[in-house]
C-alpha positions in Angstrom: -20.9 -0.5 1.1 -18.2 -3.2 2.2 -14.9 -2.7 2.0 -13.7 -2.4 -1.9 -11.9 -5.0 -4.0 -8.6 -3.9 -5.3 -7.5 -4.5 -8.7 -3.8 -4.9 -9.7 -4.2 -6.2 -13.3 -5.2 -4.2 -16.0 -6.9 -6.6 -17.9 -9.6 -6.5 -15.5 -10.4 -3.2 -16.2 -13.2 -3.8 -18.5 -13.9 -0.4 -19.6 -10.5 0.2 -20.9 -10.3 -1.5 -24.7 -8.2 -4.1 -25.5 -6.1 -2.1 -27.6 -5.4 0.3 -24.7 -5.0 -2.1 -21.6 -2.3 -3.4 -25.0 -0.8 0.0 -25.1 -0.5 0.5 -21.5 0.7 -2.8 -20.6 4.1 -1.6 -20.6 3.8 0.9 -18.3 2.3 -1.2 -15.6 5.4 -3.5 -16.0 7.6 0.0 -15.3 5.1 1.3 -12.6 2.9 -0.5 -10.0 -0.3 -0.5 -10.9 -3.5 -0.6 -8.3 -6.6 1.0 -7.6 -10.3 -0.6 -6.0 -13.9 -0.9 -7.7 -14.7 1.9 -5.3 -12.5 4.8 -6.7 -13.6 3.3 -10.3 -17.2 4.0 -9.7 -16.2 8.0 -9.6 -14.9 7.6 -13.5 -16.9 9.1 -16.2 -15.3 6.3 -18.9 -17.1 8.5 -21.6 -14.7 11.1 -20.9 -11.3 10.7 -22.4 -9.9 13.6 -19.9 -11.9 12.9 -16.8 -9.3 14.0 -14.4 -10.0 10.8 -12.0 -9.3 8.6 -14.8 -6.1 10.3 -15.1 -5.1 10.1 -11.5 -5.2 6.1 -11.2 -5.1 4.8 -14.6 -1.8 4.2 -16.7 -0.6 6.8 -19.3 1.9 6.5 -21.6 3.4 9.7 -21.0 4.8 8.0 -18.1 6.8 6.2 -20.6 8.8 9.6 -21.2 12.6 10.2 -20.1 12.0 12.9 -17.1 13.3 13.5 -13.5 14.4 11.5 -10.7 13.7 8.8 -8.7 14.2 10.8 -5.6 13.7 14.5 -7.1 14.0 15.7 -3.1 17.0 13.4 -2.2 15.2 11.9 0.6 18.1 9.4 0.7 19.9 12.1 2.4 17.4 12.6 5.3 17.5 8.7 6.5 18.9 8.7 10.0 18.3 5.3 10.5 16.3 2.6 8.5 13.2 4.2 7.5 13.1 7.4 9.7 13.8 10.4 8.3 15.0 14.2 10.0 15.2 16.8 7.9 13.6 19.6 9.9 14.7 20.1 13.2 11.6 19.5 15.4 9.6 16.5 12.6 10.6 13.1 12.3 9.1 10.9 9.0 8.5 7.1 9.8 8.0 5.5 6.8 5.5 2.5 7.8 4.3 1.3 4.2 5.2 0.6 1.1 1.5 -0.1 0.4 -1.3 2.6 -0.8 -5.2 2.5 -0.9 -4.5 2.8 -5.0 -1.8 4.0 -6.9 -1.7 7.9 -7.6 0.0 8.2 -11.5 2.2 11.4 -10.3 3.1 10.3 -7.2 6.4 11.5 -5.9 7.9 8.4 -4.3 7.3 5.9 -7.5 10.5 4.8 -6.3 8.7 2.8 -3.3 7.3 1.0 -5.5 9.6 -1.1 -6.6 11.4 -4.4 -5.9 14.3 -3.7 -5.2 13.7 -0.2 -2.8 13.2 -1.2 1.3 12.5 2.3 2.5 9.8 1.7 4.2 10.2 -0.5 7.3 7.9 -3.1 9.2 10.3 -2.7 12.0 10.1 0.3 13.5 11.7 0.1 16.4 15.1 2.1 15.2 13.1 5.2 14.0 11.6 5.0 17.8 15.0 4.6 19.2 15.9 8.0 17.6 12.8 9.9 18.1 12.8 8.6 21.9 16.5 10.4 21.9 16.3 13.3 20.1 14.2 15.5 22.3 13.9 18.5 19.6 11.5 16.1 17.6 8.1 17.5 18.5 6.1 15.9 15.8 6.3 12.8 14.1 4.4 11.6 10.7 3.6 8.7 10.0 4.0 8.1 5.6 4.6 5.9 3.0 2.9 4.6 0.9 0.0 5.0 3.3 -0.1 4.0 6.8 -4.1 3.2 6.6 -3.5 0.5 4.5 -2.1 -1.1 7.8 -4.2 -2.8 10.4 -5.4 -1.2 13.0 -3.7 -3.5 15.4 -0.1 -2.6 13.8 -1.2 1.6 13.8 -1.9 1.1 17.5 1.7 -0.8 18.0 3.6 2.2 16.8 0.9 5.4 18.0 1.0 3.6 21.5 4.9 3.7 21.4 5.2 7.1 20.1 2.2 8.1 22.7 5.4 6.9 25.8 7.5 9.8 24.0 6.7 12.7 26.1 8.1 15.5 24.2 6.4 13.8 20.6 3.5 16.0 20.7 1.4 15.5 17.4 1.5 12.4 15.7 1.0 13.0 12.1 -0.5 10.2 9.5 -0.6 11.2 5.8 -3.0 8.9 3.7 -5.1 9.4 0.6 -7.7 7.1 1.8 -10.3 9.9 3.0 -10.4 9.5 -1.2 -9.9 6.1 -2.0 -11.4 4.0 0.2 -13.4 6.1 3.0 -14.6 2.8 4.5 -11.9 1.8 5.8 -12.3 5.1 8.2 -16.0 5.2 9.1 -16.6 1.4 9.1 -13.3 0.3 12.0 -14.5 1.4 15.1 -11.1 0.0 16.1 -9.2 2.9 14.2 -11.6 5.6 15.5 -10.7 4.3 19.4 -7.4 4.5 18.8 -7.6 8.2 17.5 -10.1 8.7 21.0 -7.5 7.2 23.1 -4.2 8.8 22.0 -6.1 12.5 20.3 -6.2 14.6 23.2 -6.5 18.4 23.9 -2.9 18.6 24.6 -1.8 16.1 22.0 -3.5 15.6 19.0 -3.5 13.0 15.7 -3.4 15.1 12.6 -5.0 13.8 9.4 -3.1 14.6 6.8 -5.4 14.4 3.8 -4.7 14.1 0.0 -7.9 15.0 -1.7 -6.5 16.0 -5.5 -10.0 17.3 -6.8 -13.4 18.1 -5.9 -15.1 14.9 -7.2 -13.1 12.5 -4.8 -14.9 14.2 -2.1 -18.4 12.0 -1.7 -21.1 11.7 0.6 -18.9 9.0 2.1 -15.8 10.8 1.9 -17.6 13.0 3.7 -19.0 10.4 6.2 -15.2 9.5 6.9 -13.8 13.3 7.9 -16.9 13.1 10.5 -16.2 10.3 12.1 -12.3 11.2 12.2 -13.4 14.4 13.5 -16.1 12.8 16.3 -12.8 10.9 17.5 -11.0 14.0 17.9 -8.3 13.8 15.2 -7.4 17.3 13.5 -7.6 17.3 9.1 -5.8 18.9 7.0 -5.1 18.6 3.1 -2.4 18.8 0.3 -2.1 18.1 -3.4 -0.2 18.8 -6.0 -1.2 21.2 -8.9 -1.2 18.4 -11.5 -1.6 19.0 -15.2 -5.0 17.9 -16.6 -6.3 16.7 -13.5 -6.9 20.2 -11.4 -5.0 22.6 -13.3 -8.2 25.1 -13.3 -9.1 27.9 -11.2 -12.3 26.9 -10.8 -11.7 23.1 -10.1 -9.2 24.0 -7.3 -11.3 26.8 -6.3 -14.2 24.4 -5.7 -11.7 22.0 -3.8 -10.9 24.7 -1.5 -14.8 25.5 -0.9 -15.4 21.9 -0.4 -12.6 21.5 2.3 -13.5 24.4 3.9 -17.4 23.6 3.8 -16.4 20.3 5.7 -14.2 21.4 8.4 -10.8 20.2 6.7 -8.3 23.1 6.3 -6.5 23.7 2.9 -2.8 22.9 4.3 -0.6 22.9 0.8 -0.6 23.3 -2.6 2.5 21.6 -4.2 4.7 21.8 -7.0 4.9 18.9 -8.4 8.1 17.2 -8.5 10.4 16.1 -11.4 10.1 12.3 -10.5 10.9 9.7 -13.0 7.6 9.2 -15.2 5.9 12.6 -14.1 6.8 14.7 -17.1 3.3 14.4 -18.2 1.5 16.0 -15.2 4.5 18.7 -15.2 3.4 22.6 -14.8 5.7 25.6 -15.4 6.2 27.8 -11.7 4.1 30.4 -13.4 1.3 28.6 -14.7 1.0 26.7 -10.9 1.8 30.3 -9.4 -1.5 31.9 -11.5 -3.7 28.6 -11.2 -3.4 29.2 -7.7 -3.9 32.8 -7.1 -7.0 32.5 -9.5 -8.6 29.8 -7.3 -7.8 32.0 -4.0 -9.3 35.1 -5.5 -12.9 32.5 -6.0 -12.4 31.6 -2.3 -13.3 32.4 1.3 -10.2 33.5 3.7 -10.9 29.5 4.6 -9.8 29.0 1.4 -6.6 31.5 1.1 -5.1 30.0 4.0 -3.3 27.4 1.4 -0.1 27.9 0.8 1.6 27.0 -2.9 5.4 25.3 -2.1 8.3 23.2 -3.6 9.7 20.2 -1.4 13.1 20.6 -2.9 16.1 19.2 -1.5 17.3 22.4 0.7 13.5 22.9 2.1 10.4 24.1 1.9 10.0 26.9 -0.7 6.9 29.0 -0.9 6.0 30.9 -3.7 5.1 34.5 -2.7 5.0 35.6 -6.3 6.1 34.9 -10.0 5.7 38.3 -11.4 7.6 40.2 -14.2 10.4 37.5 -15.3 10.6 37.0 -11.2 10.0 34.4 -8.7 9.7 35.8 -4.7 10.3 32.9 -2.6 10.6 32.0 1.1 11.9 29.0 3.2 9.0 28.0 4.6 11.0 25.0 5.9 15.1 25.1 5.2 17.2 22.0 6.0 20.1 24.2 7.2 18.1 26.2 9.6 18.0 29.3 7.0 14.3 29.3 8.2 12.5 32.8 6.7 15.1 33.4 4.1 13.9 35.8 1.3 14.9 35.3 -2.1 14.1 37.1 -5.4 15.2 35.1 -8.4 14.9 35.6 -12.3 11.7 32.8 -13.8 12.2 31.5 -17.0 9.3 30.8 -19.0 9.8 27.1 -18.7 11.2 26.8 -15.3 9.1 24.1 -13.6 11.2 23.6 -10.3 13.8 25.4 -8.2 16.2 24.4 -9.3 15.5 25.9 -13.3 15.6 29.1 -11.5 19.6 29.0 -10.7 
């Protein structure tokens, strides 16, 4: 298979009626909408609640009052145009405002719009502050995705950051492994770069998104080899999304799947409240049990994932909700608190962190 066409009208999505691509309209006018005849293909259209419907195609929950644009305040991270530092030894370069397709929950909708430059196709003043800020260690590459650019413009900034001796793992998030695999397996370019700049003392992290088992295909598959063949590192997050893998048994068999192909469960995440996401929202405790039930179904492969909030002070991992009580940990803390234990009272309908206070 070629490389996939992308679709960016709803109209052309022929196995949506004409009274819904009517109804959902609306919501494509409020969020960007695009996905490729690739992902399409993994649909069952027969099935109203096929979670890989839900992740791509238009709801009109989304239509809901709910959240933030920036639920994490990322604004306040930005050190210069489009790098952030929030953690002492990672820098984010934010490289694209583009992705493979369109994720319905995802957290930065806010890129996604007209009037929002975050992401930068100049990149030379994050470089400038990497190259003098010698405590940055690792350095991802986000977005949007940063696949979705061509090889020849990856290689620009991975060369650059490659002259930075004390930037030892470069980092590139991207949901592509998913959405379009080919654009891995079939660029021999891509795969030199990640021989030329992955090395034993310096490695290129993948930093996957597979949401559920289904995106994971023979060629998804054929993709995490050939990343692996070229010596880059994977590693995968999601979020526990509401009607999509909000099972023990789905996530369970996402963990076994990872595992069974060499790609190490990373994170689990709380899903934030971003503007439109209210649909796709879990309470702490129902995420907290999903989770523990998929672990128990697991190998210690599997267990290694750890179940965290991106909030605005840090990472948070959830130890436990148990008894009317959430026991957390900064697994990450903007102001150094790294390791700080805290025990706070759950309400039944606390969703994020900050319901807790």
């Amino acid at each position: 298979m070629g490389q996939p066409k992308y679709i960016t009208n709803l109209e052309k999505i022929t196995e949506l009626s004409e009274k819904e691509r009517s109804k959902l309209k609306e919501i494509t006018e409020n969020y960007v909408f695009r996905v490729n005849d690739y992902y399409l293909q993994l649909i069952d259209w027969n099935d109203l609640d096929d979670p890989i419907r839900k992740i791509v195609i238009p709801h009109e929950n989304e239509l809901n009052e709910y959240g933030s644009w920036d639920a994490s305040d990322e604004e306040s991270n930005y050190v210069v145009p489009g790098c952030q530092h929030k953690y002492t030894t990672t820098a984010l370069l934010l490289v694209s405002e583009v992705c493979g397709s369109y994720c319905r929950y995802c957290f930065r909708k806010r890129l996604f719009r007209d009037d929002v430059t975050e992401a930068m196709s100049d990149v030379a003043p994050g470089l400038a502050y990497i190259r003098q800020t010698p405590e940055i260690n690792n350095v991802l590459l986000t977005g949007g995705d940063p696949l979705i650019l061509s090889t020849k413009k990856l290689r620009t900034i991975i060369e650059q950051l490659r002259k930075i001796d004390h930037v030892k793992i470069i980092r590139i998030g991207s949901k592509l492994p998913a959405f379009n695999p080919m654009r891995i397996y079939e660029d021999e370019d891509l795969l030199q770069l990640i021989r030329e700049y992955s090395t034993p003392d310096k490695r290129i992290y993948i930093m996957a998104h597979i949401t559920h088992p289904r995106e994971i295909t023979e060629r998804t598959n054929k993709a995490f080899q050939a990343l692996y063949d070229a010596g880059a590192i994977i590693v995968n997050q999601t979020p526990i999304i509401k009607g999509i893998n909000d099972d023990p048994n789905v996530l369970a068999e996402l963990l076994d799947k990872l595992s069974w192909a060499g790609v190490t469960p990373y994170y689990f995440f709380i899903n934030r409240p971003v503007a439109g996401n209210g649909g796709f929202v879990l309470t702490l405790k129902e995420a907290y049990d999903i989770v523990e039930g998929a672990k128990a179904k697991t190998s210690g492969l599997g267990k290694r994932v750890r179940l965290v909030m991106s909030h605005v002070s840090g990472k948070i991992e959830i130890l436990a909700i148990k008894n009317g009580k959430a026991y957390l940990k900064y697994h990450q803390a903007k102001n150094g608190e790294y390791g700080k234990f805290i025990v706070l009272d759950c309400p039944d309908h606390a969703s994020w962190f900050d319901d807790l206070q």
